[in-house]
N, C-alpha and C positions, 0 to 999 in steps of 0.2 A: 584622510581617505574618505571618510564620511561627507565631508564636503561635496568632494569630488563628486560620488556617486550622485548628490542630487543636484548637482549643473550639471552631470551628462544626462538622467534625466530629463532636465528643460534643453538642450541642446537636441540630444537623442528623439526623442516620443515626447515633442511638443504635446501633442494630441491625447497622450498615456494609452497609445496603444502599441503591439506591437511590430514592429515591421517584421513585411514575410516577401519571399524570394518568391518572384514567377521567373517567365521564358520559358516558352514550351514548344519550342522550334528545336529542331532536329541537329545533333551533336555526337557525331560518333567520340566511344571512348578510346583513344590513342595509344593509353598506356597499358592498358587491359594485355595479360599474357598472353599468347597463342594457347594456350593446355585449357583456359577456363574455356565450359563448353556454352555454345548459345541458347538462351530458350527462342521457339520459334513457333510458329500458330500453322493452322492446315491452312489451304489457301482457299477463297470464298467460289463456291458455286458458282456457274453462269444464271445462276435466279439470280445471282446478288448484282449483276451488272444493270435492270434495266432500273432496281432500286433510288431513291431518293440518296444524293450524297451524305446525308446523316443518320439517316438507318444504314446505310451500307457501314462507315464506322461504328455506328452500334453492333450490329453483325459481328464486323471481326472484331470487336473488341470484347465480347461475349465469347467469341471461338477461343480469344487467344488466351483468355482466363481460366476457362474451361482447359485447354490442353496444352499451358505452359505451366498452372497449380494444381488440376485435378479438382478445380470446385466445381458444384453443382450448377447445372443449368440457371436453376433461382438465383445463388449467391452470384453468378456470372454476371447476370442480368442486375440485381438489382445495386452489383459494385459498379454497374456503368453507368447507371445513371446520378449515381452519388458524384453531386458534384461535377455534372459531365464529362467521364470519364470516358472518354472515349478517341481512337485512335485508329489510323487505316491502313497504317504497314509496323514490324515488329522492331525496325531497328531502334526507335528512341526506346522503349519498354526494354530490349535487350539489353541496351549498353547500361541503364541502369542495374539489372540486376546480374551482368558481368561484374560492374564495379561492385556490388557490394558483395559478391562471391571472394571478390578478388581481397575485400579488407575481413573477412574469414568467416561470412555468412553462409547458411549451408540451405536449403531449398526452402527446409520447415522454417527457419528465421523470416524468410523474406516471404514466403506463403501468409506468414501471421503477418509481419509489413502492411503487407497489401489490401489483407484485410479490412485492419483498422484504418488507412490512408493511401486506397486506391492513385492517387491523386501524386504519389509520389513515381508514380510509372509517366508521367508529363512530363519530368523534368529532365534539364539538360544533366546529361551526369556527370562531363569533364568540366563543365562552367561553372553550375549550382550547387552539386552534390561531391564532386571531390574536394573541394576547397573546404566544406565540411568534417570531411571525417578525416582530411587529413590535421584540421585542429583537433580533433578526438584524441588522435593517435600523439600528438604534442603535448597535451595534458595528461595523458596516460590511459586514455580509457578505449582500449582495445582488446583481441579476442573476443573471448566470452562475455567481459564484461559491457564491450561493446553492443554483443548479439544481444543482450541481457535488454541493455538500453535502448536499441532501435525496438526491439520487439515490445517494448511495455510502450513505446511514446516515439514511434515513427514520427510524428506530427515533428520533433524537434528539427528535422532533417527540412521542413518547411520554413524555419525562423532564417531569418537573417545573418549572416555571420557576423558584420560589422556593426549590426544597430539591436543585436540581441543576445547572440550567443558570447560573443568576446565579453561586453559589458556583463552579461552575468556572471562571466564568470570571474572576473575582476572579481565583485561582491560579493561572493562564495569566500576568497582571499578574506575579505572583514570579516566576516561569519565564523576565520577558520573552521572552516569542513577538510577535514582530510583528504590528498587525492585519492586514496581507497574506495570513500566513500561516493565521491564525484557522479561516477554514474548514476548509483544508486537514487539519488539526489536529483539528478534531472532527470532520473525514470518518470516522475510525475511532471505533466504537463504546466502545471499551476506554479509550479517552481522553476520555470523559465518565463516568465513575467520578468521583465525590467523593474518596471514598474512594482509591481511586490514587492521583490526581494529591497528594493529603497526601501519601504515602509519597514521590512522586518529588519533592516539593518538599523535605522531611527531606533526602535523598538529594544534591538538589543543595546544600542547605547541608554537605555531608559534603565535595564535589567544591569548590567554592569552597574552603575549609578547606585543602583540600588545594594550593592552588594550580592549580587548572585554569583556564584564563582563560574568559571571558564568551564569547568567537567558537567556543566549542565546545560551546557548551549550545544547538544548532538541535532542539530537541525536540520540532520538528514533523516529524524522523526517527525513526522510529520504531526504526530500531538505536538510538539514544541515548533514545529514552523506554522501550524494554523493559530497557537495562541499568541504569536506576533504578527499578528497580519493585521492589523487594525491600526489605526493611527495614532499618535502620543499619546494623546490625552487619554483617549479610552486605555490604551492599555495602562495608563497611570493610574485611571479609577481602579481596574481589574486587579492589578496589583496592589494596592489599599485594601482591597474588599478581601484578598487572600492572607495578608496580613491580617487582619485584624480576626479572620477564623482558625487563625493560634498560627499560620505556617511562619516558620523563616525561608527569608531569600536565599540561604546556605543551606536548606534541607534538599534531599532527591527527590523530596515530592511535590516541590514548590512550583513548579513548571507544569506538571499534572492539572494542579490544582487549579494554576491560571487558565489553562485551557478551557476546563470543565466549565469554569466561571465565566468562561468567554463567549459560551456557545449558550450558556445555560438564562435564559432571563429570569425577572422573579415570578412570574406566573408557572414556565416549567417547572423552577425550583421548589414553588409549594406545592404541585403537581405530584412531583417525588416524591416531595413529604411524609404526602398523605397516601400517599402508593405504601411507605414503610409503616408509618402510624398503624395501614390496614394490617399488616404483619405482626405487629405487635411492639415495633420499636419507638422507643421514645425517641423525643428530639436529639437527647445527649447520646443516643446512642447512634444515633444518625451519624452526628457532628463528630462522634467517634473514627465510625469507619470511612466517614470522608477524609479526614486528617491520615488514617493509617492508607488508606486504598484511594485516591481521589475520584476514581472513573466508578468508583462505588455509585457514584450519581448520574453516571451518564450507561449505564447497563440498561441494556433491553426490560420492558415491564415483564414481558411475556417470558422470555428465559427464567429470572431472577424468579417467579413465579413458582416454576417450575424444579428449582433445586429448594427453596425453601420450603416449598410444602412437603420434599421429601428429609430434608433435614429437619423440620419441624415437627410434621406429620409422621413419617415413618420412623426414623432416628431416634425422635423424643428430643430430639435439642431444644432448647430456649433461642428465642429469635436474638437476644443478644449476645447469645453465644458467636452467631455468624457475625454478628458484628463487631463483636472483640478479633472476629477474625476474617475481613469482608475479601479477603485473596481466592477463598472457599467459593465464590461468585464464578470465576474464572474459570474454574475448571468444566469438561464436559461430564456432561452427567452419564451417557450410556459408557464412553474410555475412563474416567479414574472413578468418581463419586460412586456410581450403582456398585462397581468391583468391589473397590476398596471396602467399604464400608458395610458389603454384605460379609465379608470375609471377617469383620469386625463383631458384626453381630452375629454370624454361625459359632467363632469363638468363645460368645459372651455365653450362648444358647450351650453349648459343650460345655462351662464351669470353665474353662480355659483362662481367661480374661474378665476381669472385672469391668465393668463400665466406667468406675472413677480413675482406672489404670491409662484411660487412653482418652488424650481430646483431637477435636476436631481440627486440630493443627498438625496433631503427631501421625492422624491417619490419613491428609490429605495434601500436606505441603512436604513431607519427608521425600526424600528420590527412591524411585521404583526400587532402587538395590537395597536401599535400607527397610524399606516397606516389605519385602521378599524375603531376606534375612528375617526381620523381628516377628511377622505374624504368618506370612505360608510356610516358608522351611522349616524353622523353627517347631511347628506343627505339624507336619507331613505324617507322621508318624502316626498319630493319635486319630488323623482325619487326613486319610490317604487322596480323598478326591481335593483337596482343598487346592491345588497346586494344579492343578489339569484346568477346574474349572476356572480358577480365577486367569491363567495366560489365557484361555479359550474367552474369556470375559463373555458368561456363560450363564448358564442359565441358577446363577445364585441369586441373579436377581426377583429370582420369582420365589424366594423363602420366605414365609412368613418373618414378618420383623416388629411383628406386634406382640 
């Protein structure tokens, strides 16, 4: 099958690009019910008659934006010149979005549509765009999940069926992706590339090879579909350099790691470094919390900043304590970390809790219910605000904690 996919390929997108559907000639929709109602535009002033033939289509196609979605004057105006969108009577714009009313779109779906891909009000809807969705609806990706799908990446409804959209989705088949996940999956534009999915499908024949098991190729992540997207070779270095910084190809965080490594060069990498060195971590403790967290190295300078000088500075923790526990990263600091943790130190300040009783694991990665049980209800009693402020995530944070 791997074959296959790189002769269609060279057969397919000699060129490696992707083919896309025009025809923008006028196609009433046939099959459209009688009950779906039409959108339609006001009709243009006698000013608009002594008009230049192409401002007068800009005109109404401005009007028809304005009073078939309710956008703004600006957003009307400046969707019609995107990509010359523009049109001089309502029925081709209507029948399109008859048809997608009619595959179970509802106004807000195709208002954000049209948004992102004015451009899709061109097209023929019985020739171009029903032969699309009704492969949708053949693979399974309908209703919601379909509204789901046009709404993140209308642009898919532009690709080709026979030199784009079928061949992906054949290679989704090698990839094994779920059809659950299917839409999901071509929500992102970058993920109907022909062309890509070849190279991440190579890619995964590399990672199989290597021993990576099946429960780790969820490729409808998009950390693990960007860190196949590179060509053999490199992904063979990428995968060497992960190995050799302790992971196995059988661990959950092996795929992570490749990612990080993927995107990261060695210049950003001592870049990091010396981002944590400034914090106070050594290298082993680096190499720690990359192996336990791997995106531990791909986090914002500026966030990470920010929870560590409060775990460090206000907390009193040691920087390698975050690093024995780099998940702590993750969270937000105004919703769990400021809460949690002033509620940790009100109790320490009350004789309540000991500090060596609690670590930065037990007060940050536990579930809100067991966090709630062990240190507010638990104490409601003793410290009757303790339970008001902390749901209000409240102003504990302004307690002294020095």
């Amino acid at each position: 099958m791997f074959g296959f996919c790189c002769k269609r390929l060279q057969l397919l997108v000699p060129s490696c690009s992707i083919a896309v559907d025009s025809g923008f000639h006028s196609h009433g929709f046939q099959k459209t019910p009688p009950f779906i109602t039409s959108f339609s535009s006001k009709s243009l002033s006698d000013a608009e008659i002594d008009k230049p033939q192409h401002e007068k289509g800009r005109s109404f196609t401005v009007s028809y934006l304005i009073n078939s979605f309710g956008f703004s004057p600006e957003l009307a105006l400046s969707l019609s010149k995107k990509l010359w969108v523009q049109f001089e009577s309502p029925e081709k714009p209507d029948s399109v979005i008859k048809l997608l009313k009619h595959y179970g779109l509802n106004d807000t779906h195709v208002s954000e549509m049209v948004k992102k891909s004015p451009r899709l009000l061109l097209f023929k809807a019985e020739k171009t765009l029903l032969p699309k969705l009704e492969f949708f609806s053949s693979i399974g990706i309908v209703g919601t999940a379909l509204a789901r799908l046009l709404c993140m990446n209308p642009r898919i409804l532009i690709l080709s069926l026979e030199t784009s959209l079928r061949p992906c989705y054949d290679i989704t088949k090698t990839l094994r992706i779920p059809d659950e996940k299917l839409a999901y999956f071509f929500s992102d534009f970058r993920r109907t590339s022909f062309k890509r999915l070849c190279i991440v499908a190579r890619s995964v024949q590399v990672l199989r090879a290597d021993g990576v098991p099946e429960s780790s190729f969820r490729m409808w992540e998009s950390y693990n579909f960007n860190a196949l997207s590179f060509d053999s070779e490199k992904v063979k270095e990428n995968v060497e350099k992960v190995i050799s910084m302790g992971f196995h190809p059988s661990s959950a965080t092996f795929l992570r790691a490749l990612y990080v490594i993927s995107v990261t060069d060695a210049s950003k990498w001592e870049q990091k470094m010396e981002f944590y060195r400034n914090w106070g971590l050594t290298e082993d403790d680096v190499l720690l919390a990359f192996r336990k967290s791997p995106l531990f190295m791909s986090f914002s300078e500026k966030i990470v900043s920010s929870k560590m000088d409060f775990y460090v500075n206000t907390m009193g923790w040691q920087p390698s304590d975050v690093a024995g526990c780099p998940d702590v990263l993750n969270y937000s600091l105004e919703k769990r970390i400021i809460p949690r943790c002033s509620v940790i130190r009100l109790l320490q300040l009350e004789g309540l809790i000991a500090k060596e009783d609690v670590s930065i694991s037990t007060i940050l990665k536990t579930s809100e219910k067991w966090f709630l049980e062990r240190f507010v209800i638990k104490y409601q009693e003793q410290v009757p605000e303790l339970l008001t402020s902390y749901q209000e995530k409240s102003v504990l944070q302004n307690l002294a904690l020095d």
